[in-house]
C-alpha positions as CSV (number, residue, x, y, z in Angstrom):
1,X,-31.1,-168.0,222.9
2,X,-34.7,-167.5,221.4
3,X,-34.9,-163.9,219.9
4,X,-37.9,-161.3,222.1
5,X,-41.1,-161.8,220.6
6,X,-42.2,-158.8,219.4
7,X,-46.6,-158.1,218.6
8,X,-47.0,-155.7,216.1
9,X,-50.7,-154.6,216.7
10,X,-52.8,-152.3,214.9
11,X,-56.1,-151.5,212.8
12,X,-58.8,-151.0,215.5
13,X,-62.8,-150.2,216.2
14,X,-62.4,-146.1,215.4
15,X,-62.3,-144.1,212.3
16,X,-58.0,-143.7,212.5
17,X,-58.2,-147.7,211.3
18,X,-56.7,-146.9,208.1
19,X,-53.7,-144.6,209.6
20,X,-52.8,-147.1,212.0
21,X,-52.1,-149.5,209.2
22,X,-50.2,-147.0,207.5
23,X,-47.6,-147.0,210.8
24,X,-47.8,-150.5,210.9
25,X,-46.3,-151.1,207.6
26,X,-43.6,-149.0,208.6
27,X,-43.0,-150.2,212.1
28,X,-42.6,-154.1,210.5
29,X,-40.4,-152.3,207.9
30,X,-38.1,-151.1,210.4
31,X,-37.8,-153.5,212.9
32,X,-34.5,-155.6,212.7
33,X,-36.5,-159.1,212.0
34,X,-32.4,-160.5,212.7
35,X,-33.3,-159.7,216.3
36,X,-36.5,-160.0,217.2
37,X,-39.5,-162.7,216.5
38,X,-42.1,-160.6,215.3
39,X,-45.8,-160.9,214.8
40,X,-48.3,-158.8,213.2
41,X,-51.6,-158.9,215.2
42,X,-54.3,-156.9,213.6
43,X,-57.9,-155.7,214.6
44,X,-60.4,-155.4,212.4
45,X,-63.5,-153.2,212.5
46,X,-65.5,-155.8,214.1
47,X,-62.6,-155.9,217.3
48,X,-61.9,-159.6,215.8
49,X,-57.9,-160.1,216.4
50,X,-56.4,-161.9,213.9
51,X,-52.9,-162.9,212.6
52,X,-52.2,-160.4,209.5
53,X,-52.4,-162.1,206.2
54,X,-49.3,-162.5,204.0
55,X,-50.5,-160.0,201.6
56,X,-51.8,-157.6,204.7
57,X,-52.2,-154.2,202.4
58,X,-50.5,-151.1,204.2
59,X,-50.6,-148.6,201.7
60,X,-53.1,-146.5,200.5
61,X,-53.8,-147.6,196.4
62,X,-55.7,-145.3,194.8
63,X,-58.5,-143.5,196.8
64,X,-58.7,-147.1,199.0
65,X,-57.4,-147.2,202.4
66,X,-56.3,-150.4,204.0
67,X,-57.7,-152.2,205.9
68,X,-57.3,-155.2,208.6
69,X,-58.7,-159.0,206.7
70,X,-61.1,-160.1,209.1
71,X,-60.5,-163.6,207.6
72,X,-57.8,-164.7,209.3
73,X,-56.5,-166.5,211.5
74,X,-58.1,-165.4,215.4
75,X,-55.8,-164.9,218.1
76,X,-56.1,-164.4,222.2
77,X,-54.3,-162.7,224.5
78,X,-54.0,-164.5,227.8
79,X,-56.0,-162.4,230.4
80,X,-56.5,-163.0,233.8
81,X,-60.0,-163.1,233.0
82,X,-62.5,-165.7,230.4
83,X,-61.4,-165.7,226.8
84,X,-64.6,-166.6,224.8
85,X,-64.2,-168.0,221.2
86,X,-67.3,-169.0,218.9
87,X,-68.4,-172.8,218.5
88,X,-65.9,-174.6,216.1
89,X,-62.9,-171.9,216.9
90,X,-60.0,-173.2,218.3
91,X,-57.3,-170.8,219.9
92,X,-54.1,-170.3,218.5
93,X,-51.0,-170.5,220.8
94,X,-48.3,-168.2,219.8
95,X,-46.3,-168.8,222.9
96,X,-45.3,-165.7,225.2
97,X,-44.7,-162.6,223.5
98,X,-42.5,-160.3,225.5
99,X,-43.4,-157.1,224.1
100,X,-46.7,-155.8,222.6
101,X,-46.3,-152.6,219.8
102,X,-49.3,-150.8,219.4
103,X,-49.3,-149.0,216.4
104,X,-52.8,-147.9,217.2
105,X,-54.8,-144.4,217.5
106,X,-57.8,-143.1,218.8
107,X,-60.9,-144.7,220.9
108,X,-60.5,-147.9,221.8
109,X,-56.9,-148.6,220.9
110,X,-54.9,-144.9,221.9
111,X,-57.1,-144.1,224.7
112,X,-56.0,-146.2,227.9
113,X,-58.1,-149.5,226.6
114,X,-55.6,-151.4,224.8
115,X,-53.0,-151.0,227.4
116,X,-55.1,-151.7,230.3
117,X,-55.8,-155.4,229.2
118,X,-52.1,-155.3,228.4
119,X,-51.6,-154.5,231.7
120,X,-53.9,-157.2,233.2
121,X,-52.6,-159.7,231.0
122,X,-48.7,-158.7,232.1
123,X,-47.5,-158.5,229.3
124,X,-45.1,-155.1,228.6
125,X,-46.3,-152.5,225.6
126,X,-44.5,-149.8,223.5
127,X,-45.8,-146.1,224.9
128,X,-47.9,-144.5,227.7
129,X,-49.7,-146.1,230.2
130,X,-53.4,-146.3,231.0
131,X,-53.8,-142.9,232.4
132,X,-51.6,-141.2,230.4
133,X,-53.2,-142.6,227.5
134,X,-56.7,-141.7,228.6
135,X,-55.8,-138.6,229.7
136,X,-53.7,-137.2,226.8
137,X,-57.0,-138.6,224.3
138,X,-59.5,-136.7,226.0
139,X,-58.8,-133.0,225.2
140,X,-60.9,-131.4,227.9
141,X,-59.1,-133.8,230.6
142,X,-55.9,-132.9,229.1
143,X,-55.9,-129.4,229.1
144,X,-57.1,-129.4,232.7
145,X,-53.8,-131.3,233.6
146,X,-51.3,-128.9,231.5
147,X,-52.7,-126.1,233.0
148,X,-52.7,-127.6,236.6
149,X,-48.7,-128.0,235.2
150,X,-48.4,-124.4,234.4
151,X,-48.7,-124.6,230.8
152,X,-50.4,-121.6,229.0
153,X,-53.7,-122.6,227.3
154,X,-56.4,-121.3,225.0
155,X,-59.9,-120.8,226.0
156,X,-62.2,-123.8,225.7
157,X,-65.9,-124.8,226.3
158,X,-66.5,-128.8,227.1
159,X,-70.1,-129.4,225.4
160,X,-70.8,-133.0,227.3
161,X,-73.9,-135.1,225.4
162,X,-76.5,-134.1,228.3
163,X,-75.7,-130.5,228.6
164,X,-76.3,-130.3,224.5
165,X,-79.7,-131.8,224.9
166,X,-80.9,-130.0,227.7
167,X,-78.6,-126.8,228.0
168,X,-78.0,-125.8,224.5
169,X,-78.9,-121.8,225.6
170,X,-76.2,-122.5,228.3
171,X,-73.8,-124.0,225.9
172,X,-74.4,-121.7,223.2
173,X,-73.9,-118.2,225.8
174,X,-70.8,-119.7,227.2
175,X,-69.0,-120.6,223.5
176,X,-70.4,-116.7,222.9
177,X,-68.2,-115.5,225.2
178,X,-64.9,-116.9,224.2
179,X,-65.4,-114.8,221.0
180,X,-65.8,-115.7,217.2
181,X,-64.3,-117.9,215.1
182,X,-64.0,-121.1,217.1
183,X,-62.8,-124.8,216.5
184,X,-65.3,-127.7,217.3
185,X,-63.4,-130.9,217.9
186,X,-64.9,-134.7,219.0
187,X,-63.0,-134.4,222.5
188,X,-61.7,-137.8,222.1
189,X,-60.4,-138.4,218.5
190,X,-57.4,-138.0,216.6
191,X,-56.3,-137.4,213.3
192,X,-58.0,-134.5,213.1
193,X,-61.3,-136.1,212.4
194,X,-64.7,-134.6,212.9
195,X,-63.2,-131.1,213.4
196,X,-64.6,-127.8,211.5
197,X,-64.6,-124.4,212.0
198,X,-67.7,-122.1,213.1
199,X,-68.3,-118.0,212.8
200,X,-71.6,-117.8,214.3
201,X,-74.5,-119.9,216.4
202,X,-75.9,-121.5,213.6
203,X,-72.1,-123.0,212.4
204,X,-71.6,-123.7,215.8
205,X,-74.8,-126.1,215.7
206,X,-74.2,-128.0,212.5
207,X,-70.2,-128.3,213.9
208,X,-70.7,-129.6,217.0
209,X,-73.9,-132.2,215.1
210,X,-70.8,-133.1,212.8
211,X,-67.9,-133.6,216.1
212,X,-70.7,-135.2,217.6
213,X,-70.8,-137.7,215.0
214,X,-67.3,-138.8,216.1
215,X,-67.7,-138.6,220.0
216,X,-70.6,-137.3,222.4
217,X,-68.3,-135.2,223.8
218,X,-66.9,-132.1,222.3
219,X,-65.0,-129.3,222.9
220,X,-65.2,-125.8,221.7
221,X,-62.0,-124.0,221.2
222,X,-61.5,-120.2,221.0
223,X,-59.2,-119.5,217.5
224,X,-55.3,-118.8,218.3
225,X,-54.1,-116.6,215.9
226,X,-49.8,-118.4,215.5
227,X,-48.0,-120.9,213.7
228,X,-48.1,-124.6,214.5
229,X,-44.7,-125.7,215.9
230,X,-44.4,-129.1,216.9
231,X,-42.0,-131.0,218.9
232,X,-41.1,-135.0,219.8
233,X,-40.5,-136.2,223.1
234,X,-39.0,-139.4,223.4
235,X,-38.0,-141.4,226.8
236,X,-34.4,-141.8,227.3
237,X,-33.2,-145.1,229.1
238,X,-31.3,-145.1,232.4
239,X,-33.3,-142.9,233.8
240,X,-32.0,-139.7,231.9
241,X,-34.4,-137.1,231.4
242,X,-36.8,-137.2,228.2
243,X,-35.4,-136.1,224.6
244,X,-36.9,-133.0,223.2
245,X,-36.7,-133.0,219.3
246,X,-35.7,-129.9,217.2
247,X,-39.0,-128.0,217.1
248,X,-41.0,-128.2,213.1
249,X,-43.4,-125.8,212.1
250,X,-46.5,-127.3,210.1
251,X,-47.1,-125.7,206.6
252,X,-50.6,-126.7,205.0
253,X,-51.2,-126.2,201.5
254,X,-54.0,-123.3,200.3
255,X,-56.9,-123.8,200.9
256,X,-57.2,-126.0,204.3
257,X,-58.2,-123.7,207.3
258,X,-56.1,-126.3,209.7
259,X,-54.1,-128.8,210.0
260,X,-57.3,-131.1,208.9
261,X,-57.4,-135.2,208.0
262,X,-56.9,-134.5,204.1
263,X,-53.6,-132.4,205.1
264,X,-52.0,-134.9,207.0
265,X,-52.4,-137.8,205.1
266,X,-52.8,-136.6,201.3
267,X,-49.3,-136.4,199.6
268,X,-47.9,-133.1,198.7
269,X,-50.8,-131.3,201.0
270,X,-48.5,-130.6,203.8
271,X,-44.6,-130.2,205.0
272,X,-42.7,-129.5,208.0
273,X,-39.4,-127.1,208.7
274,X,-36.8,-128.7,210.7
275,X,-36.1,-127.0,212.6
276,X,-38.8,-123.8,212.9
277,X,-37.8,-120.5,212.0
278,X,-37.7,-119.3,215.5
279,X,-35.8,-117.4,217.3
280,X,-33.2,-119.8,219.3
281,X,-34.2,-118.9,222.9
282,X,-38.1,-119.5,221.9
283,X,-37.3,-123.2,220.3
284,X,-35.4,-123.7,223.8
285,X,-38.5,-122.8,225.7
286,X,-40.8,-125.0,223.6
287,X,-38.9,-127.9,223.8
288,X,-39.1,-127.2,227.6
289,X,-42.5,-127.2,227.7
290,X,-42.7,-130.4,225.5
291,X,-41.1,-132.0,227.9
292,X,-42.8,-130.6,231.0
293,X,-45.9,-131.8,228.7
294,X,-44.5,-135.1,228.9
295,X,-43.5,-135.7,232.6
296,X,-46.8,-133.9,234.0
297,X,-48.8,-136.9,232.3
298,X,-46.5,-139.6,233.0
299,X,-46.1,-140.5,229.3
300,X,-43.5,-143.2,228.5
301,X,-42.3,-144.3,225.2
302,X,-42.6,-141.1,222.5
303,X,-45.5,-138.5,222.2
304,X,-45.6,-135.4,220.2
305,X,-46.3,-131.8,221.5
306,X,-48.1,-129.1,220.1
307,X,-47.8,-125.3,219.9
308,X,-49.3,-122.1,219.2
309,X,-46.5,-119.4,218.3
310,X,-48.2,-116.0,218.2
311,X,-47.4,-113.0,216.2
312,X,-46.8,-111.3,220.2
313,X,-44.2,-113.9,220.3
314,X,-46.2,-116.4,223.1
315,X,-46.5,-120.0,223.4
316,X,-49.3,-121.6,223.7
317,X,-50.1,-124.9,224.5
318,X,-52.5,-126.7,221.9
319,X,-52.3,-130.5,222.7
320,X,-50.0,-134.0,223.3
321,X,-50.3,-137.2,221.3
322,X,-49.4,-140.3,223.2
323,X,-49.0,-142.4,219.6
324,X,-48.2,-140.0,217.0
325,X,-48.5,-141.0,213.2
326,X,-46.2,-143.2,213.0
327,X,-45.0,-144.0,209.5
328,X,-41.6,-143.0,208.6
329,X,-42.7,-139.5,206.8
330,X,-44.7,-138.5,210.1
331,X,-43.9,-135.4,212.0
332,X,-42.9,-137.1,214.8
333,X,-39.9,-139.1,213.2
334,X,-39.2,-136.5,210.9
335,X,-38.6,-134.3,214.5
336,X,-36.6,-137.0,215.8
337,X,-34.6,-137.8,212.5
338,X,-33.6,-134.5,212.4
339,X,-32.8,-134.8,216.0
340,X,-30.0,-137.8,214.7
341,X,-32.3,-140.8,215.8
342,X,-33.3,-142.5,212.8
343,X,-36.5,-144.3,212.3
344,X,-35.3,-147.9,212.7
345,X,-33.4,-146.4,215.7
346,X,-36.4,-145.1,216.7
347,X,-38.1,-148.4,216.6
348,X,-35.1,-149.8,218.0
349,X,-35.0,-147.3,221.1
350,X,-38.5,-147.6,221.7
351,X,-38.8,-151.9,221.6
352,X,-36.1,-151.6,224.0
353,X,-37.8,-149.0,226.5
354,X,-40.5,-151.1,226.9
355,X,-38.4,-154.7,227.3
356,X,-36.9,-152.9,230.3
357,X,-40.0,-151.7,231.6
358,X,-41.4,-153.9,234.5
359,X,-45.2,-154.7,234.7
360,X,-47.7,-153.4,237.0
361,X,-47.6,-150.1,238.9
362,X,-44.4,-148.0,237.9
């Protein structure tokens, strides 16, 4: 029998390009190429698809990140709409693939976009669905929901690109009142980009210029005083309920106010303790949460939760992320690992979630 065709996709149109490659790498690592056919599809900054070259680079060398070739060879995925190609291309026919991996963050890749032509082209895909997907990558969205679920939350302002053209006295009275310092935030990016931290108006104003830079819409968060604790959620098959990982506590090297783009992905500038130092009925509690985190969006596949643990002893619910980092060092797998699922098993686990999944509404 012919083995399931597996796509590898990732790179993207965003400024998390780079990290997505860095999952990638692992992912094709990890996959048991015994069992399945697989294919790495990347997307360069341009949105051109493309086969990945032989020498595809997945590791950061140096201070150079990596980067999808836009040289190669173009590939479509059957729609049910046109598929355009320039004069003198010719498309490439890979056959069916039965299962679409997208090892891909932020806008146009994390955010609902990718997996709604997936879904109009019927072809099954690793992780959440459209609105899960667009709903856990806009922060201001998302927090509505988790506090709709019950889930205790931090104060917040959502600065949308007309109100900080034509209400910036509004803006500026309402961020006043949730008390200095605050965190400024694109409200639809990931890895920590575009983020800084302000103590007064005029911070606020170059902050929000800076988030702004990333996505017109922003959001202003009031500072939690706590320790990052993180937890995995991962779909269990036969309809059991979702696994909750071990909870890890984030430690960031001196120096770094938060848990910021240089922390995450320079070595040595951050670790995680599996599990937290927390007292037991507090980790059971979180991992509760995570996973009421995880049903109240309708995620599938794995996401990662995130806490606040304050010095009172509260939780408090910071944000989900519908495609962790995904290399093999990421919190996530390191969560899960501890947890006894392995990375290849989480591969494994997560290939096979979505082979079982049917198409369309669910």
């Amino acid at each position: 029998m012919a083995k399931p065709r597996v796509a590898v996709l990732f790179g993207g149109q965003n400024s998390e390009h780079s990290v997505s490659l860095l999952g990638a790498g692992s992912v094709l690592a990890a996959i048991d190429h015994e069992r399945y056919d697989v294919i790495p599809i990347g997307i360069d900054r341009e949105g051109r698809w493309v086969l990945a070259a032989e020498k595809q680079r997945f590791e950061v060398e140096g201070s150079t990140w990596p980067a999808v070739e836009g040289s190669g060879t173009e590939v479509a995925l059957p729609t049910a709409g046109l598929v355009a190609f320039e004069p003198g291309q010719v498309p490439v026919q890979l056959g069916a693939v039965d299962v679409v991996f997208p090892v891909m963050h932020g806008a146009f890749a994390e955010d609902g976009t990718v997996q709604g032509l997936l879904e109009l082209a019927g072809v099954r895909y690793v992780g959440s669905g459209v609105l899960a997907s667009a709903v856990g990558m806009d922060k201001a969205f998302m927090k509505t929901v988790m506090a709709a679920a019950g889930l205790p939350i931090g104060g917040y302002v959502v600065v949308t690109d007309r109100a900080w053209r034509l209400e910036r006295e509004r803006v500026l009275a309402d961020v006043d009142a949730l008390g200095w310092p605050v965190f400024v935030k694109p409200a639809r990016a990931g890895s920590s980009q575009g983020i800084s931290a302000a103590r007064d108006r005029d911070e606020l104003e170059t902050a929000v210029e800076f988030a702004r830079t990333h996505d017109p819409k922003v959001l202003v968060e009031a500072a939690i005083v706590g320790r990052e604790i993180e937890c995995a959620v991962v779909e269990s098959p036969a309809d059991e309920p979702p696994l909750a990982s071990a909870p890890g506590e984030i430690h960031v090297e001196d120096g770094h106010d938060f848990f910021d783009f240089e922390a995450k992905y320079e070595p040595g500038k951050m670790d995680v303790t599996v599990p937290a130092d927390i007292p037991a009925d507090v980790a059971e509690q979180l991992r509760t949460m995570a996973v009421l985190a995880f049903e109240a969006l309708g995620c599938e596949g794995l996401t990662r939760v995130d806490f606040f643990y304050t010095p009172d002893g509260r939780l408090v619910f910071n944000e989900i992320n519908t495609m962790p980092g995904f290399t093999s060092l990421s919190v996530a797998p390191q969560l899960l690992a501890h947890s006894g699922i392995s990375y290849p098993q989480l591969v494994e686990r997560l290939i096979q979630l979505a082979l079982n999944r049917r198409v369309g509404l669910r």
